[in-house]
C-alpha positions as CSV (number, residue, x, y, z in Angstrom):
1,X,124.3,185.8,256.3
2,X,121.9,183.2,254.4
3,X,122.8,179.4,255.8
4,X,124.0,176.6,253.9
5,X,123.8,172.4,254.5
6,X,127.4,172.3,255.2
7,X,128.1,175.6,256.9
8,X,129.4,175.7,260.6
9,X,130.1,178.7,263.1
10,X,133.8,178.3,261.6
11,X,132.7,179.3,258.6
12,X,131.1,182.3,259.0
13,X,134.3,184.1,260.8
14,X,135.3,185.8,257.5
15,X,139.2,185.6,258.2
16,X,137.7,182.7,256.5
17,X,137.4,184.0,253.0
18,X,140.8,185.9,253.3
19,X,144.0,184.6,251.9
20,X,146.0,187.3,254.6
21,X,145.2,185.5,257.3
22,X,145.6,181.9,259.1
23,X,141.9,180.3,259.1
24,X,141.5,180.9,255.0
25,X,144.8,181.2,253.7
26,X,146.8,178.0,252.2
27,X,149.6,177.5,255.0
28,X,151.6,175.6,252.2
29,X,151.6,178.9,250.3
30,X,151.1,181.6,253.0
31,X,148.2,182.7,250.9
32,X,150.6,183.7,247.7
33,X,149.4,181.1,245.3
34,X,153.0,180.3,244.5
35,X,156.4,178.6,246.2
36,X,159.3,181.1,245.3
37,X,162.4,178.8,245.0
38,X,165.4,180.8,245.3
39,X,168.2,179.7,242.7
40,X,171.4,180.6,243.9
41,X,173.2,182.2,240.7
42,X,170.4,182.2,238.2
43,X,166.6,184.1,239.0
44,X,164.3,183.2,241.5
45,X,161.6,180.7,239.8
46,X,157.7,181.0,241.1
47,X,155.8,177.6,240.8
48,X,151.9,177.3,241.3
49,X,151.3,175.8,245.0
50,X,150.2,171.9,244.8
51,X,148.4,172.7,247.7
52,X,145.7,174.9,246.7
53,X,146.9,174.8,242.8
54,X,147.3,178.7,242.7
55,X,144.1,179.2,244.4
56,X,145.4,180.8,247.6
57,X,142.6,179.8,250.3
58,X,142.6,176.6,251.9
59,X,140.3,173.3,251.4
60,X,137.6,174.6,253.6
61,X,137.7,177.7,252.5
62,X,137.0,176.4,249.2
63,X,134.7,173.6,250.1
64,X,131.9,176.9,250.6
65,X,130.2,177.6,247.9
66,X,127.4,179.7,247.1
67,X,125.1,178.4,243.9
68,X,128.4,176.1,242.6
69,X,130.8,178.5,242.9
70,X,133.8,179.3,245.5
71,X,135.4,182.2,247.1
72,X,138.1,181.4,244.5
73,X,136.0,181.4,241.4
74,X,133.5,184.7,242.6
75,X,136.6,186.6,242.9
76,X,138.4,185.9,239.9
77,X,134.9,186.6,238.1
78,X,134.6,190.0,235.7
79,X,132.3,192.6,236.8
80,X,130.0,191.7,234.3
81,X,129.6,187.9,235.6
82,X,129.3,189.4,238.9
83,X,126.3,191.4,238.3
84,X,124.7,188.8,236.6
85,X,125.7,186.1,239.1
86,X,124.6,188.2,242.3
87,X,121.0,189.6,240.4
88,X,120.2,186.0,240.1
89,X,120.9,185.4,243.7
90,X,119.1,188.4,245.1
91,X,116.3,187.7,242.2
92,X,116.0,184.1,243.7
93,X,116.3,185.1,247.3
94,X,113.5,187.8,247.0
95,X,110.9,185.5,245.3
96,X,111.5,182.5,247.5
97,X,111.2,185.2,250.4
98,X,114.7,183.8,252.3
């Protein structure tokens, strides 16, 4: 797993990068990305957490970031943006030999 400045032994446990789990998930949320609030005779209304604003990981979760971008915005990426985002990467990382 390349280092980063920031990056502690925390952050390499990769419960981490999962929303399932305590340790990555927004508490506030339980990882959902939304507060259900139950109305009592109408439907149920689903508003976008404040906490990780729909996000579902938690701050330090998405304080990691690899080249600008966080667990958050790699996963929500199309397959296309992924190939070129992680070509770059391994482009960079074999000519700078890391």
């Amino acid at each position: 797993m390349p280092t980063y400045p920031n990056q502690n032994q925390e952050d390499k446990n990769p419960g981490r990068f999962s929303f399932n789990v305590k340790g990555g998930r927004c508490e506030n949320c339980s990882g959902d990305g939304v507060i259900n609030i139950e109305m009592q005779f109408l439907p149920d209304v689903s508003i976008s957490c404040d906490s990780c604003k729909g996000k579902r990981y938690n701050r330090e979760a998405l304080e990691i970031e690899v080249r600008g971008k966080n667990i958050s915005d790699i996963l929500s990426m199309s397959v296309d943006r992924h190939l070129i985002f992680f070509l770059i990467y391994q482009a960079l990382k074999t000519n700078l030999k890391l």
